[in-house]
ROZASE-470383 format. One record per residue: residue number from 1; residue in one letter; x, y, z of N, C-alpha, C in turn. Coordinates in steps of 0.02 Angstrom, whole numbers, plus 50000, padded with zeros to 5 digits. Last residue first. Layout:
  nr rest  n_c1  n_c2  n_c3 ca_c1 ca_c2 ca_c3  c_c1  c_c2  c_c3
 NUM    A     X     Y     Z     X     Y     Z     X     Y     Z
...
END
This chain:
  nr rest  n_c1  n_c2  n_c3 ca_c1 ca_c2 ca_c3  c_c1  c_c2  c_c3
 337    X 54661 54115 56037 54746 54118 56036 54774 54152 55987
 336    X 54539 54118 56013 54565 54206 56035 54620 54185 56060
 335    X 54440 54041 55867 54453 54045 55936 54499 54103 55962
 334    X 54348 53991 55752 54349 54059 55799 54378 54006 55844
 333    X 54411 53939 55574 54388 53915 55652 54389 53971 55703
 332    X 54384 53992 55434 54429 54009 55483 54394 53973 55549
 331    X 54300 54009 55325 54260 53980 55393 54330 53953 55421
 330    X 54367 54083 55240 54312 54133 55279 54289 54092 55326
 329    X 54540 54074 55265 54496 54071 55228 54443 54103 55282
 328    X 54726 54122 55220 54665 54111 55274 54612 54117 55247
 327    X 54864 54025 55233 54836 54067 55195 54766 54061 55233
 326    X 55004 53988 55266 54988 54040 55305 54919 54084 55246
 325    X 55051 53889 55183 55016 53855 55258 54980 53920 55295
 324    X 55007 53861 55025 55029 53902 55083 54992 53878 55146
 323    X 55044 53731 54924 55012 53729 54962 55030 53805 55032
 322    X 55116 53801 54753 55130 53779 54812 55068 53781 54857
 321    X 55111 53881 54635 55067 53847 54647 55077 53798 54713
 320    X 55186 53995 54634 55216 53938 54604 55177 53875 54631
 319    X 55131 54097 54707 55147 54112 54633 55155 54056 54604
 318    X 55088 54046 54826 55043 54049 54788 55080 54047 54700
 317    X 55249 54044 54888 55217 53983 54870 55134 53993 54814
 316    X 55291 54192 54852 55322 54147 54808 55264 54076 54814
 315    X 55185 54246 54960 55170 54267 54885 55216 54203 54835
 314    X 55252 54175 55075 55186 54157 55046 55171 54180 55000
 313    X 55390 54235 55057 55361 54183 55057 55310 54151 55034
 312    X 55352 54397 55085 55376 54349 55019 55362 54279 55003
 311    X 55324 54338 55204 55269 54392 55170 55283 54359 55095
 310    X 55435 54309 55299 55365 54256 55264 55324 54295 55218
 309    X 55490 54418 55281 55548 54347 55238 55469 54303 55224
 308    X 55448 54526 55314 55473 54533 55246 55462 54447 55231
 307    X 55442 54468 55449 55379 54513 55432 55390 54497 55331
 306    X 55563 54468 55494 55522 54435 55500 55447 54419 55439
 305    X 55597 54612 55496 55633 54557 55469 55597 54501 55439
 304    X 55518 54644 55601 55531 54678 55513 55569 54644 55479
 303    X 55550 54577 55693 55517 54579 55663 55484 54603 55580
 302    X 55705 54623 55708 55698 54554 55703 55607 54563 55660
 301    X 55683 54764 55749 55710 54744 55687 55694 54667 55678
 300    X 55509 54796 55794 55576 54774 55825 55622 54762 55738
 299    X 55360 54815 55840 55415 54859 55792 55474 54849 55810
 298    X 55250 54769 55907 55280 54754 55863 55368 54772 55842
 297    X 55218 54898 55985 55244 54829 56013 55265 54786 55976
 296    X 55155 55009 55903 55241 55002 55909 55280 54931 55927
 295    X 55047 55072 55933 55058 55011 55908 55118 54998 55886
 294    X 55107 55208 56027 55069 55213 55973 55067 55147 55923
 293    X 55040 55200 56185 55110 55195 56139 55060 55174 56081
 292    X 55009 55264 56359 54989 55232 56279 55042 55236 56245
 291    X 54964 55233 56522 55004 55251 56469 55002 55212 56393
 290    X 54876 55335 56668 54856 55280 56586 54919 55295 56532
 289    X 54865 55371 56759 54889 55328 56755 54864 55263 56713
 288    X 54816 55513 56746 54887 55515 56770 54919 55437 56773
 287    X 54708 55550 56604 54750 55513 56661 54805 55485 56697
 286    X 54730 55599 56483 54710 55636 56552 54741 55599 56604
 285    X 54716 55515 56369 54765 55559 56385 54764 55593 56442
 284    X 54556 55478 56344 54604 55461 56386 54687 55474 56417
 283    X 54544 55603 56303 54500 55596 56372 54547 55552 56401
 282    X 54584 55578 56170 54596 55609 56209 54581 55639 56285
 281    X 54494 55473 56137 54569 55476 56130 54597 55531 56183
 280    X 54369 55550 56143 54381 55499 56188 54446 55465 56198
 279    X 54394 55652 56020 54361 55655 56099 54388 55605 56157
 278    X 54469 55695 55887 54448 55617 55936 54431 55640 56024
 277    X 54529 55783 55859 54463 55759 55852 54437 55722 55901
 276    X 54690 55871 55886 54687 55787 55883 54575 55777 55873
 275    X 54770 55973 55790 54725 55963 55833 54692 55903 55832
 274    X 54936 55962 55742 54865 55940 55729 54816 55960 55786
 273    X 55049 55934 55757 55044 56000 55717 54982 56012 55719
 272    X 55082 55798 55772 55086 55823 55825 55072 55901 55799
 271    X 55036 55680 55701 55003 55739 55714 55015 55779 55767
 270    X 55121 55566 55591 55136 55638 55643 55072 55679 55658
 269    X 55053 55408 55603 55062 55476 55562 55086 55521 55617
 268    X 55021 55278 55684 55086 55278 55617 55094 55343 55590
 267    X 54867 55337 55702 54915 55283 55716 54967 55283 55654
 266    X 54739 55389 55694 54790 55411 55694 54860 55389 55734
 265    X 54635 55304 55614 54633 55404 55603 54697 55424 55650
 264    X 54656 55192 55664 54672 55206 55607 54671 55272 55589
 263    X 54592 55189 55800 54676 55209 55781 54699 55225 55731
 262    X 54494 55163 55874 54510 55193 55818 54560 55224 55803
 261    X 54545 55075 55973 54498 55060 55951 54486 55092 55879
 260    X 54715 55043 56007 54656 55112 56013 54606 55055 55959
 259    X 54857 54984 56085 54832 54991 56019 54748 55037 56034
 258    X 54937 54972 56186 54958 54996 56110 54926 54981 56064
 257    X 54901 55022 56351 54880 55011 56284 54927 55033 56244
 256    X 54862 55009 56526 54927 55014 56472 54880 54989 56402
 255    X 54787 55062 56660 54809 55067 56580 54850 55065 56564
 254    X 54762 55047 56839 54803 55051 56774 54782 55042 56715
 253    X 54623 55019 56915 54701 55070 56930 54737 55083 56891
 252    X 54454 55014 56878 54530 54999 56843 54595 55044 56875
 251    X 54397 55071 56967 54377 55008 56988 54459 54959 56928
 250    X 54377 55205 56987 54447 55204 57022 54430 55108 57015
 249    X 54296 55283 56896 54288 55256 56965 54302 55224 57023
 248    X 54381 55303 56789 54360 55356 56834 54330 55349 56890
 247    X 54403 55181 56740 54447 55234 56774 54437 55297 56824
 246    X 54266 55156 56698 54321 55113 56750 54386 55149 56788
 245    X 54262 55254 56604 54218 55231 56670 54231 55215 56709
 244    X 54361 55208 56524 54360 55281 56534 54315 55286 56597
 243    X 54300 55085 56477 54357 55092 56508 54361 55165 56548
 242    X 54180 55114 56423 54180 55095 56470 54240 55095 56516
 241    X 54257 55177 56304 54216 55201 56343 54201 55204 56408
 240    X 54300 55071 56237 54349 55124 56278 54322 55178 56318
 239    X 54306 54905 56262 54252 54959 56235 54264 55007 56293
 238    X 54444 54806 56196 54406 54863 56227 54352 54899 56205
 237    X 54460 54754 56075 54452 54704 56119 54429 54749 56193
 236    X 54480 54857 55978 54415 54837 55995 54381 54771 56037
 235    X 54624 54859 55979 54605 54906 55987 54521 54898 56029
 234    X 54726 54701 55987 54682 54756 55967 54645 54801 55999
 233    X 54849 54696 56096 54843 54661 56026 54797 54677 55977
 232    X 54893 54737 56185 54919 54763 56160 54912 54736 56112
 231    X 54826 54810 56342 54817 54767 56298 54864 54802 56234
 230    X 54804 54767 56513 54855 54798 56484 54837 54787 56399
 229    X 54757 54850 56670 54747 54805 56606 54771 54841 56535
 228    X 54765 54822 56826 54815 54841 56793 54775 54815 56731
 227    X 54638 54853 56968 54644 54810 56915 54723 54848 56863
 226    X 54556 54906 57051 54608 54933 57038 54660 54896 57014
 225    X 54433 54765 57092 54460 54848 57103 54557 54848 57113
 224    X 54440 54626 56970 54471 54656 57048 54494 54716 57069
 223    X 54306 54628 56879 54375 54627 56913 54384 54661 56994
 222    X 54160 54642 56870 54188 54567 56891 54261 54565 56895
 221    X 54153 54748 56805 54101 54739 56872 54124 54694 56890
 220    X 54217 54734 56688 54231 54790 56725 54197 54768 56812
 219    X 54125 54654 56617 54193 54632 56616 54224 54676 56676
 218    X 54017 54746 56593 54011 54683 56627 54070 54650 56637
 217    X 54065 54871 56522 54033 54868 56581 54028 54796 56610
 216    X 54202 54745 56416 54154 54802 56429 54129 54818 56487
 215    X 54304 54678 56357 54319 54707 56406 54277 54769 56417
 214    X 54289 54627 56252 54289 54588 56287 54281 54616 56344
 213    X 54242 54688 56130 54222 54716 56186 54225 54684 56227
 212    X 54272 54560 56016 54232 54602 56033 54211 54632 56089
 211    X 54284 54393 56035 54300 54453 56059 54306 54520 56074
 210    X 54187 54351 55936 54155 54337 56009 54218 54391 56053
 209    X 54233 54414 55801 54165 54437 55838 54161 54406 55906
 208    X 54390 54458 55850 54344 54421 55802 54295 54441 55832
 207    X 54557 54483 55872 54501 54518 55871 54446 54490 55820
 206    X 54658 54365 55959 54627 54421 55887 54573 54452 55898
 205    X 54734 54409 56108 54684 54387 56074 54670 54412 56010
 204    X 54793 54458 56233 54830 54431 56185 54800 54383 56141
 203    X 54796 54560 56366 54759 54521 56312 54812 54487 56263
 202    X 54810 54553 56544 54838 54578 56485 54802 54510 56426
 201    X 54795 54620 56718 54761 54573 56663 54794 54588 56590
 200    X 54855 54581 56871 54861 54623 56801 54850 54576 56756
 199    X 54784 54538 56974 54805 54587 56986 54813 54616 56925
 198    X 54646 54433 56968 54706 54422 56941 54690 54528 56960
 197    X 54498 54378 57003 54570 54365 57033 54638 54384 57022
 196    X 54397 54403 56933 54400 54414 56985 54467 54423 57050
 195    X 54447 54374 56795 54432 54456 56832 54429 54455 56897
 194    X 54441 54231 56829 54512 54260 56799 54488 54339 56823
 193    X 54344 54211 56835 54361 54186 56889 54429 54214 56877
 192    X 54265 54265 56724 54243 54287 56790 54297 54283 56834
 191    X 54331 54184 56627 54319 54211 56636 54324 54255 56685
 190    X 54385 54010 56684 54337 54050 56656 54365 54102 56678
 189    X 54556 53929 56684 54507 53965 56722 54452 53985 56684
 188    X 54711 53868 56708 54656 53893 56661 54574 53912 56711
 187    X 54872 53916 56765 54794 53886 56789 54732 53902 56770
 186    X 55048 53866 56758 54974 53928 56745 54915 53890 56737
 185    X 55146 53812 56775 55109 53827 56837 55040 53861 56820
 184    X 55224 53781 56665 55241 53836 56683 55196 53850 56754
 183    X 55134 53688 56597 55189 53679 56641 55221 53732 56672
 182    X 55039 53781 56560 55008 53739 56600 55080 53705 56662
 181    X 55110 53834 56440 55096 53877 56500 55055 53809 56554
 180    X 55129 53696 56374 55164 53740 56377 55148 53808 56442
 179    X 54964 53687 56324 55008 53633 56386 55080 53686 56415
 178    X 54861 53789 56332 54939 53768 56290 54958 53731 56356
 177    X 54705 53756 56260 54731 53762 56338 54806 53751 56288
 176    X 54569 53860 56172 54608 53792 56176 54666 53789 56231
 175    X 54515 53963 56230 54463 53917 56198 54527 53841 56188
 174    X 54580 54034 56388 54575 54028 56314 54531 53992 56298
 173    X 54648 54107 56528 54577 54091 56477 54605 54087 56404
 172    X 54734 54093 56667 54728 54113 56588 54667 54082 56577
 171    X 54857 54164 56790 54782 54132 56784 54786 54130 56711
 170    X 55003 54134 56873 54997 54156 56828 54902 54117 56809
 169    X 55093 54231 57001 55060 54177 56998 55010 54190 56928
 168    X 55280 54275 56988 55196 54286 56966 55155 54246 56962
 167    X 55415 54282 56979 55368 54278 57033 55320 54253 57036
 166    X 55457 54331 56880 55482 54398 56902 55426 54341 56995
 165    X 55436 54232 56781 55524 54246 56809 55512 54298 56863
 164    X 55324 54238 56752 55353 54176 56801 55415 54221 56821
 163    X 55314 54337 56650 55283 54362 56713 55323 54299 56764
 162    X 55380 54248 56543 55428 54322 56560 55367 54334 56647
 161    X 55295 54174 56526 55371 54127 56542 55381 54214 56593
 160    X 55172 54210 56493 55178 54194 56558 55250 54198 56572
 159    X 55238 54284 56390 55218 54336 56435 55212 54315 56471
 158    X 55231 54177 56308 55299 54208 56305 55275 54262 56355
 157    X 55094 54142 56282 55151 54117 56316 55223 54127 56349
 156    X 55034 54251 56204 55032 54261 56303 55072 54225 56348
 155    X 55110 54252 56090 55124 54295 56131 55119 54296 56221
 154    X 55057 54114 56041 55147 54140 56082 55149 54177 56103
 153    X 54893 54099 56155 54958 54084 56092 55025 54084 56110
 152    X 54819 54142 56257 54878 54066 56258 54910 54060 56207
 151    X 54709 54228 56321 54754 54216 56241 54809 54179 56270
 150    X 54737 54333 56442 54690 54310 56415 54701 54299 56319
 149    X 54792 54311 56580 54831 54308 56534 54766 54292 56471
 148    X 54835 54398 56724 54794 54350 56702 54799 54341 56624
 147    X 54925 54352 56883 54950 54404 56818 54881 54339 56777
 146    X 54967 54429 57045 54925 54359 57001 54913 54394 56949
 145    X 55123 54432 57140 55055 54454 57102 55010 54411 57048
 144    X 55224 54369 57170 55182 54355 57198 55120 54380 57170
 143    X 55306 54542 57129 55326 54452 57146 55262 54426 57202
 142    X 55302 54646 57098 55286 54601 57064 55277 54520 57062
 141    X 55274 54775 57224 55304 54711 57194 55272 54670 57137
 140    X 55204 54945 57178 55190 54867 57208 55255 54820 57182
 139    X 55246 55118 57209 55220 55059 57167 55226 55005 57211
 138    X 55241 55294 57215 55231 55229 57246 55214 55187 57203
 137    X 55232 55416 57158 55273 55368 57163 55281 55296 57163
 136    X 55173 55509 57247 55127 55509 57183 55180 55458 57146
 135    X 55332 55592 57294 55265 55575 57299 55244 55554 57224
 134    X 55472 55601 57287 55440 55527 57264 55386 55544 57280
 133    X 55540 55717 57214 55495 55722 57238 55487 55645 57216
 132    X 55625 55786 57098 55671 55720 57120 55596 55704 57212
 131    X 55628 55907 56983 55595 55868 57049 55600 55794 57067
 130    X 55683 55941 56859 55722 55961 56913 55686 55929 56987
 129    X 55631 55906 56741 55604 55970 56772 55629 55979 56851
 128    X 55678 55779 56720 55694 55832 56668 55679 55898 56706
 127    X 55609 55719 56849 55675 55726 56841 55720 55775 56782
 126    X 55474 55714 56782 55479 55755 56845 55569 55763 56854
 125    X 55487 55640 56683 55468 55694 56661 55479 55742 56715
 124    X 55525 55520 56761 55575 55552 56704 55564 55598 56694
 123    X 55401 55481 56816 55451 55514 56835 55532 55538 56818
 122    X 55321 55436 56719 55308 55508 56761 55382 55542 56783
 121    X 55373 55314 56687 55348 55391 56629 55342 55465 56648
 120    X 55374 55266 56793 55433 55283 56748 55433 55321 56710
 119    X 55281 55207 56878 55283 55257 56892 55333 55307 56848
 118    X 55292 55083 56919 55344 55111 56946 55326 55182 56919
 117    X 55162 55054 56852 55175 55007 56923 55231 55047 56944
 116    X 55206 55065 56704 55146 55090 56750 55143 55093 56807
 115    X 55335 55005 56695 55318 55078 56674 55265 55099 56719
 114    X 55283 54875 56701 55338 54904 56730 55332 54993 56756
 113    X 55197 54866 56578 55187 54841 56657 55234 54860 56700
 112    X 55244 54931 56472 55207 54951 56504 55174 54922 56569
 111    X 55365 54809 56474 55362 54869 56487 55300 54917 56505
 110    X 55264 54698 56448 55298 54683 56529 55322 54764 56517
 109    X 55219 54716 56319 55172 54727 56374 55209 54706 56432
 108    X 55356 54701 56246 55336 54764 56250 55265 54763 56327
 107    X 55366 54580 56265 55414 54621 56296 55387 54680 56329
 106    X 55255 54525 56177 55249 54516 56235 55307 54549 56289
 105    X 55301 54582 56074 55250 54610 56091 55257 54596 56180
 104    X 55446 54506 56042 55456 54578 56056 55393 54612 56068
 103    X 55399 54399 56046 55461 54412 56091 55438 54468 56107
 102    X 55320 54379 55909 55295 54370 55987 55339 54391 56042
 101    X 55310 54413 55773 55356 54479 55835 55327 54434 55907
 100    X 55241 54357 55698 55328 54386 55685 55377 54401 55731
  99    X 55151 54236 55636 55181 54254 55704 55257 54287 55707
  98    X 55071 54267 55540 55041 54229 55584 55097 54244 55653
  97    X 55040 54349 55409 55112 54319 55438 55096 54297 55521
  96    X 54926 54271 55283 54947 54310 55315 55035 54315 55357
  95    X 54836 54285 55108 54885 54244 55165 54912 54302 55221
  94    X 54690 54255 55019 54719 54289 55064 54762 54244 55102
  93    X 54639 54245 54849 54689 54221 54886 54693 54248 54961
  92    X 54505 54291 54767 54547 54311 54783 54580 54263 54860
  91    X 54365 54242 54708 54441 54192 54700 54486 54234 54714
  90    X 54256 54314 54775 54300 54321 54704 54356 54293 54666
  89    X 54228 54236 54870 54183 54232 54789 54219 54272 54774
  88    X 54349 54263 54967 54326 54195 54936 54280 54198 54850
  87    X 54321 54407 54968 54398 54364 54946 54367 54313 54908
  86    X 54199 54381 55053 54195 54438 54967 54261 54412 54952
  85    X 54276 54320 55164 54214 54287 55124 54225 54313 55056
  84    X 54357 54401 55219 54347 54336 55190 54305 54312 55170
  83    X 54360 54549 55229 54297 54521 55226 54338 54461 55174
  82    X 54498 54619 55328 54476 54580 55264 54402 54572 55285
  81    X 54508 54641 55461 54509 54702 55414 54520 54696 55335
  80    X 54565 54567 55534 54491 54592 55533 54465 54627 55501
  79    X 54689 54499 55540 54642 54499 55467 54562 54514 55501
  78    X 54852 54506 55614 54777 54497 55625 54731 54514 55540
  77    X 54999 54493 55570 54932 54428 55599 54887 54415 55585
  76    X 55066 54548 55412 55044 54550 55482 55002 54511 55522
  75    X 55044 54587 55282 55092 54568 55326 55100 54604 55395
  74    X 54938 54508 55183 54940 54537 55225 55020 54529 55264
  73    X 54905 54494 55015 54964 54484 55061 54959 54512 55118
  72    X 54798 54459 54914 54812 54500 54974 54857 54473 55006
  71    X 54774 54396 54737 54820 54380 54805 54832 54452 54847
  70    X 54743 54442 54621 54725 54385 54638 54742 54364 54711
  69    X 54694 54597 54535 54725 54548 54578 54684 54483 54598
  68    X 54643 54640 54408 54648 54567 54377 54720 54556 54454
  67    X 54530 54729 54424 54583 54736 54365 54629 54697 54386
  66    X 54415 54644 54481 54416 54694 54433 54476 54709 54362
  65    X 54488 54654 54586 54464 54583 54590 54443 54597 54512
  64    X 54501 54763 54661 54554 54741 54665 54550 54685 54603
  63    X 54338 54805 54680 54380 54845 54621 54468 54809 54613
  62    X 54317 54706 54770 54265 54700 54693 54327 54742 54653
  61    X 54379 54740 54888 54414 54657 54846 54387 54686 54777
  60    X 54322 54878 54933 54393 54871 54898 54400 54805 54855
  59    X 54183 54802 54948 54178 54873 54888 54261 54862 54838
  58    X 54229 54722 55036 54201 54713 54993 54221 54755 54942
  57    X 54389 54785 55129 54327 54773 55115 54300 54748 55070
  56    X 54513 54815 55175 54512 54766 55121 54443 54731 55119
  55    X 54611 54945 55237 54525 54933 55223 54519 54882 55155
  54    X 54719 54947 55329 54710 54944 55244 54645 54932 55244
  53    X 54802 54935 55450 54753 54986 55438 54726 55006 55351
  52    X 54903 54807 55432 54841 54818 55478 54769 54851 55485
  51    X 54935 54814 55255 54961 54802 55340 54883 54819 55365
  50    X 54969 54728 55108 54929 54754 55146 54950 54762 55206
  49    X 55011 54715 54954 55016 54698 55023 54985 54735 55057
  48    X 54917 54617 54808 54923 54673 54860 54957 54662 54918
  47    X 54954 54544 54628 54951 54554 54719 54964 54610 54751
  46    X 54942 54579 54501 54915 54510 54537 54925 54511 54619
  45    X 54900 54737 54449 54948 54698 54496 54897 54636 54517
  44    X 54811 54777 54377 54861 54762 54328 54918 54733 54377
  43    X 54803 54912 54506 54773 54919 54417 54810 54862 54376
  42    X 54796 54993 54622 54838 54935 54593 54835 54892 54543
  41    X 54737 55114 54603 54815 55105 54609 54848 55047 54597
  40    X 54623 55079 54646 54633 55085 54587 54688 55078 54569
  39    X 54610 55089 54787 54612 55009 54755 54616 55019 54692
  38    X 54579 55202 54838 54638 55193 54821 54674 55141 54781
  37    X 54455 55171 54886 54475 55250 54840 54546 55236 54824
  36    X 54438 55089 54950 54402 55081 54907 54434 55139 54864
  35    X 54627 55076 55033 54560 55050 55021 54514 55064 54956
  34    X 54784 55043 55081 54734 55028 54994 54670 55031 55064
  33    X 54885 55224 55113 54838 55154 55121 54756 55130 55069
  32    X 54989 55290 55025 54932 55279 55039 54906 55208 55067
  31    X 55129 55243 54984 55116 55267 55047 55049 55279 55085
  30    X 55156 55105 54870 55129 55157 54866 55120 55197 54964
  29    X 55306 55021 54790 55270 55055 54832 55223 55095 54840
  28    X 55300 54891 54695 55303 54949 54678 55256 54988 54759
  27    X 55415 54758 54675 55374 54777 54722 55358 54861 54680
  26    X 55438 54598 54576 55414 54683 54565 55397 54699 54635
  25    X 55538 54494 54659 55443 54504 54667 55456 54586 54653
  24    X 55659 54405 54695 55655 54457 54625 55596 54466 54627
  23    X 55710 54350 54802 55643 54305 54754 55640 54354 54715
  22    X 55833 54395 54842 55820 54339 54818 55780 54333 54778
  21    X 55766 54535 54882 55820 54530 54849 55815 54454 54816
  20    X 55678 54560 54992 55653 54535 54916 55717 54524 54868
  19    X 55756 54605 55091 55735 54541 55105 55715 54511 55019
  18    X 55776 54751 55053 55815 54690 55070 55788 54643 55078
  17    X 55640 54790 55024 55673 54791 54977 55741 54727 54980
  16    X 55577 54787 55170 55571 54738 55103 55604 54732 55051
  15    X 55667 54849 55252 55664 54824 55256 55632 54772 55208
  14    X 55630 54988 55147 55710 54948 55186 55690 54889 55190
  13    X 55507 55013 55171 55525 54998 55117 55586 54966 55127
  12    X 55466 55011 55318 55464 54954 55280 55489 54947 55200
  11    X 55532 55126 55337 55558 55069 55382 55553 55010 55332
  10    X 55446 55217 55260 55532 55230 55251 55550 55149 55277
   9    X 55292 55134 55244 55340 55209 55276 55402 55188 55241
   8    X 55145 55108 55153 55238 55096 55172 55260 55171 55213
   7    X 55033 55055 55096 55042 55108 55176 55113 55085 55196
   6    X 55069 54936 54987 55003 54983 55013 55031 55011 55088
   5    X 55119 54856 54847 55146 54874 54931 55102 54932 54944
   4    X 55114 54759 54716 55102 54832 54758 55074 54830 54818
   3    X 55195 54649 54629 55159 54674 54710 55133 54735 54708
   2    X 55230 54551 54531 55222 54605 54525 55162 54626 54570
   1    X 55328 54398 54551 55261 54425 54545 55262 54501 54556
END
C-alpha cells in the first residue's frame, strides 16, 4: 500500500524503512506534520501515518477522505487527536499501536522518580561547577513509601512490579482492576483515598474526556502535602496551572513530567535558538524541583522497533481485508487503563 508518513525525523525514517522491508508498503516521507494545511500532501495515498502531534481533525479526515485516503495509521497508543467519529462517516479506517514501549515508559517514570527524590539533575550540574556541597540535597527512602498508581494497564503494571522491588506499598485506581497488580499486594482504592495517601502519585491513563484535568484544584486539596507527581502519559491529564499553584504552595513537593499540555508548539523540535512563548512552560522551568523531559519515555530502540513492526502490520491486515485487532472506532468504551 502506498503510505505517507507524516512528522518523521531521521530516527523514524530508519527505523521504518527497516522494518518495511518485508511487506514492500510505498512509504513516502513527509517531515511536516499532517494537519488541515498539510492534508493535501497526501493527494492519491490510501493511507496516512500519523504520530501523536498530527491534527487528524474533521476539517483534516474531509480533505484526506477527498483525494481518496482510506486508512490513518497511527503509530502510537493514544488517539485524542483523531475525531473518530468524522473517520467513521467518512469510511475512513483508524488503527493504532496499543502497546510498544510499556518497559521502557514505565522505566522512564521510576527515573524521574529517582532523579527527583535524589536530587540527580541538580547535582551533576553542581559537580560540573566544581561544588561537591550536599545542601539542598536531601532525599527520602523509597522503601516503604506508598506509591499511587493511577491506570492499571501495562504501563502502571510494570511500574507497580518495578515500585514493589524497591519496597513500596503500592495504592491504584482504575475503572477495571488487573488481577496482576492485585497479586503484587496493590490495593484498589477511590480516588480521594489514593490522594490522600500515597507519597508518589504517577499516571498512566489515556487521555479522554472523564480524564481530563484529572489533576486539577480539587485533586490538589485531597493529596498528601508535598506529594511527588509524576506523569508521563498525557499532557492534559494536568491542568498546569493549577499545578504551578500546587507548587507554589508547597502542597505538591515534586514534578516529574514528559509530557506538557501544549507540547505540540514544542516537543520533538530544537528551540534552543528560540525564545520559548509559552508563559506557563516556562514558569514551570523555575522550579528547583520540577524536572521535565521532552516525551522521550517512549523512545527506546526496542520501541521503535516495535512501533514499525505493528504499524505495518495493521496497514498489511486492512490492505488484505483481514480482521485488525488494533483498529479503533468512535464508541470505543471509556475507561483510563
Amino acid at each position: 500500500m502506498k503510505v505517507a508518513v507524516f512528522g518523521t525525523k531521521a530516527y523514524d525514517r530508519k527505523f521504518l524503512s527497516t522494518v518495511n522491508s518485508p511487506t514492500q508498503h510505498e512509504l513516502v516521507f513527509f517531515e511536516p506534520r499532517l494537519n488541515r494545511d498539510t492534508a493535501i500532501l497526501a493527494a492519491g495515498f490510501p493511507a496516512v501515518c500519523v504520530f501523536v502531534h498530527d491534527q487528524v481533525d474533521a476539517p483534516t479526515l474531509e480533505i484526506l477522505a477527498s483525494r481518496g485516503t482510506r486508512l490513518v495509521a497511527l503509530r502510537c497508543a493514544g488517539f485524542n487527536n483523531v475525531d473518530l467519529q468524522a473517520a467513521a462517516d467518512l469510511g475512513i479506517t483508524v488503527v493504532r499501536v496499543p502497546a510498544y514501549s510499556p518497559y521502557g515508559v514505565a522505566e522512564h517514570a521510576v527515573g524521574l522518580i529517582l532523579s527527583l527524590n535524589r536530587k540527580i539533575h541538580r547535582a551533576y550540574n553542581r559537580v560540573r561547577e566544581g561544588n561537591f556541597s550536599l545542601d539542598g540535597l536531601l532525599g527520602f527512602n523509597l522503601h516503604e513509601r506508598t506509591v499511587g498508581i493511577i491506570g492499571t494497564g501495562k504501563i502502571g503494571l510494570i511500574l507497580g512490579q518495578i515500585m514493589k522491588g524497591f519496597g513500596c506499598q503500592l495504592l491504584a485506581f482504575d475503572v477495571y482492576r488487573n488481577p496482576e497488580l492485585e497479586a503484587l499486594g496493590g490495593k484498589y482504592v477511590e480516588l480521594p483515598e489514593l490522594f490522600a495517601n500515597s507519597d508518589i502519585i504517577s499516571l498512566h491513563c489515556p487521555l479522554i474526556p472523564e480524564t481530563h484535568h484529572l489533576i486539577d484544584t480539587k485533586a490538589i486539596e485531597q493529596i498528601k502535602p508535598g506529594v511527588m507527581l509524576i506523569n508521563t502519559s498525557r499532557g492534559a491529564l494536568i491542568d498546569t496551572q493549577a499545578v504551578i499553584e500546587g507548587l507554589k504552595s508547597g502542597k505538591i513537593g515534586y514534578l516529574g513530567v514528559d509530557v506538557y499540555e501544549q507540547e505540540s508548539e514544542l516537543f520533538f523540535e530544537d528551540l534552543s535558538g528560540e525564545i520559548i512563548q509559552d508563559d506557563i512552560f516556562q514558569r514551570l522551568t523555575t522550579f528547583p524541583n520540577v524536572l521535565i523531559t521532552g516525551h522521550q519515555a517512549f523512545f527506546t530502540a526496542e520501541a521503535l522497533h516495535n512501533i514499525a513492526e505493528t504499524t505495518f502490520a495493521n496497514i498489511s491486515d486492512v490492505e488484505e481485508g483481514r480482521t485488525c485487532a488494533n483498529e479503533i472506532r468512535a464508541q470505543l468504551p471509556a475507561n483510563i487503563s
